[in-house]
C-alpha positions in Angstrom: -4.3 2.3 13.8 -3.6 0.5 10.4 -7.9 -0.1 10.3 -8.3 3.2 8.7 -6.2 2.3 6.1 -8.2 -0.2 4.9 -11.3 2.2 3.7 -8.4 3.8 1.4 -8.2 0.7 -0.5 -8.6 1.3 -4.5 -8.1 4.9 -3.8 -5.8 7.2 -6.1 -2.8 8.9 -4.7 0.2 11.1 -6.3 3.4 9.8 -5.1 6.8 10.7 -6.1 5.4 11.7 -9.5 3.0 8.7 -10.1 -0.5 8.2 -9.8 -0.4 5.1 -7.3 -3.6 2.7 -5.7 -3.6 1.4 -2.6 -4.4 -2.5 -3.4 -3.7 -4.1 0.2 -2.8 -4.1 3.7 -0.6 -6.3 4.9 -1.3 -6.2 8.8 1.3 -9.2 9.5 4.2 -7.7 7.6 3.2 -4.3 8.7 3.1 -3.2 5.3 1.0 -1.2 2.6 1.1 -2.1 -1.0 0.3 0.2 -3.7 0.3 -0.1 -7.7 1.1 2.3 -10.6 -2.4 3.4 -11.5 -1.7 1.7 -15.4 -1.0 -1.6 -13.7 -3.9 -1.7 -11.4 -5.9 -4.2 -13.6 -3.4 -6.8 -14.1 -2.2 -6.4 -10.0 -2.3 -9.0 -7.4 -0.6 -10.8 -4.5 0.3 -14.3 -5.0 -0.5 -16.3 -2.3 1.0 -19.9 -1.1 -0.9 -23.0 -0.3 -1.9 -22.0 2.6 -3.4 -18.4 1.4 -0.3 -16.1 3.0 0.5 -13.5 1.0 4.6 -14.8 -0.4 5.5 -12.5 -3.7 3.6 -9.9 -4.9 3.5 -9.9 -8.6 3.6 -7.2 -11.4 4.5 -3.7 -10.5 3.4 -3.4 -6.8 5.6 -1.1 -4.2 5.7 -2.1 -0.9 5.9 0.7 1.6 6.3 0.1 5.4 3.6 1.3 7.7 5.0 2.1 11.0 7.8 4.5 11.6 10.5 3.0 12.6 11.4 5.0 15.6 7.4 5.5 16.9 5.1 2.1 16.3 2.0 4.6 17.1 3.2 6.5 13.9 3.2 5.7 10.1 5.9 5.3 8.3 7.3 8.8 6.7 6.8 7.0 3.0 2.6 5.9 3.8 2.7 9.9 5.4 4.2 11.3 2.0 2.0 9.0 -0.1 -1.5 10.0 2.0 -0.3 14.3 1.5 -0.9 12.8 -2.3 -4.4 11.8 -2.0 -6.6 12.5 -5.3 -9.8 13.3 -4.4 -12.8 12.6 -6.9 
């Protein structure tokens, strides 16, 4: 299910009043992680040693994928944030 998510990457969305990118999904943490538009340039995930993903640095949100209740389902903030989707 998450798969699809990943062609969205680098796309623009409104979201509670922002302009947000999608920058990575994080299939292990079942987790999406978008930036404030502005920040976008200076966004990354640090990584450890090993490559894993430990602190994501700047201004990056974090928004679960799955809905808590139904695991077939996304989350009700990734639904809310893909209603916002900018189309170019």
């Amino acid at each position: 299910m998450h798969i699809q998510l990943t062609k969205l990457i680098g796309q623009r969305f409104l979201f509670r009043g922002k302009v947000w990118i999608i920058v990575e999904i994080l299939r292990e943490e079942d987790a999406l992680v978008i930036v404030p538009e502005q920040a976008a340039p200076h966004q990354r995930i640090q990584a450890d040693q090993y490559g894993n993903a430990m602190r994501l640095s700047d201004h990056c949100k974090t928004l679960p994928l799955s809905n808590k209740d139904n695991a077939d389902e996304y989350s009700d903030d990734v639904m809310e944030l893909l209603s916002g989707c900018i189309h170019e």
